[in-house]
Phi, psi and omega in degrees: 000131166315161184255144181315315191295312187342280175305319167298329175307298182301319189292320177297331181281343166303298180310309165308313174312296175328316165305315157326280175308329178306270178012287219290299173338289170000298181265332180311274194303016175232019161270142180241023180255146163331269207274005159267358163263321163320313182315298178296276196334322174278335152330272173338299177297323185275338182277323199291319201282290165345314203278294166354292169313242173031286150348312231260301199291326187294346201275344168287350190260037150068038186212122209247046147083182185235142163277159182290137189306165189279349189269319168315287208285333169276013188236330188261008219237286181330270162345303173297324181276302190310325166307299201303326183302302193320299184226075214268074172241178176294318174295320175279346151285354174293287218312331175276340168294318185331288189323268202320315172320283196330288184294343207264337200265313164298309160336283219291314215276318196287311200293304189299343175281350202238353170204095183252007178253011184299177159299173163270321163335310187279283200289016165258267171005305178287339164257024178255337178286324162354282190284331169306288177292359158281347179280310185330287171334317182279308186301351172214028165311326177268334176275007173285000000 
C-alpha cells in the first residue's frame, strides 16, 4: 500500500506543474525576443513531460491528482496580466517567471520536508520539477 506522504507529495507536485505551465502559457504570446520564447517553449515542454510522469504515477495508485486552488490561479492570471499591461517587455515576462520558479522551488522544497515518508519516485519527481525550474531560473537571468 501506498503511503499518505506519497500521494500528498504527488498532488502537490500536480498542482505545481500545473501552475507552472499556466505562467508560461501567460506569457508567452507576449514575448517578443526569439530565444526567450524558445527558452519558455522548451520549458514548457519539460514541465508537459513532468506532469505527464506524474499523471502515469497517481493514476496508478488509484488518484486522479489536484488542480492549483482557484485563488492561486486567479491571483497569478491578476498579477500577470497588470505587470504585462504596465509593462508588455520581454523583461517583465522573465521577472514573473523568475517570481513563479522562486515560489514553485520554495513549495515543492517545504512538501519534501513536510512528507518525508513519501516514496522515492514522488520525492524524485519532485526534485526533478525543483531543477527544471533552477535551469529556468539560470536561462533567464539575462533577460531581467
Amino acid at each position: 500500500m501506498v503511503s499518505g506522504d506519497t500521494i500528498e507529495l504527488l498532488k502537490e507536485c500536480d498542482a505545481g506543474i500545473k501552475m507552472g505551465i499556466r505562467a508560461i502559457d501567460e506569457v508567452m504570446d507576449r514575448v517578443d525576443n526569439h530565444n526567450l520564447e524558445n527558452i519558455l517553449q522548451n520549458s514548457k515542454e519539460k514541465h508537459e513531460t513532468i506532469e505527464d510522469e506524474i499523471k502515469e504515477l497517481l493514476n496508478s495508485y488509484g488518484d486522479s491528482g489536484k488542480d492549483p486552488s482557484a485563488m492561486a490561479k486567479g491571483m497569478s492570471w491578476l498579477k500577470t496580466n497588470m505587470k504585462m499591461s504596465m509593462d508588455e517587455s520581454d523583461e517583465t515576462a522573465s521577472d514573473l517567471i523568475t517570481d513563479g520558479c522562486n515560489m514553485g522551488i520554495k513549495s515543492l522544497q517545504k512538501y519534501l520536508n513536510e512528507y518525508e515518508s513519501a516514496d522515492d519516485r514522488a520525492k524524485s519527481l519532485a526534485k526533478k520539477i525543483i531543477a527544471t525550474e533552477e535551469t529556468l531560473l539560470e536561462d533567464l537571468r539575462s533577460y531581467l
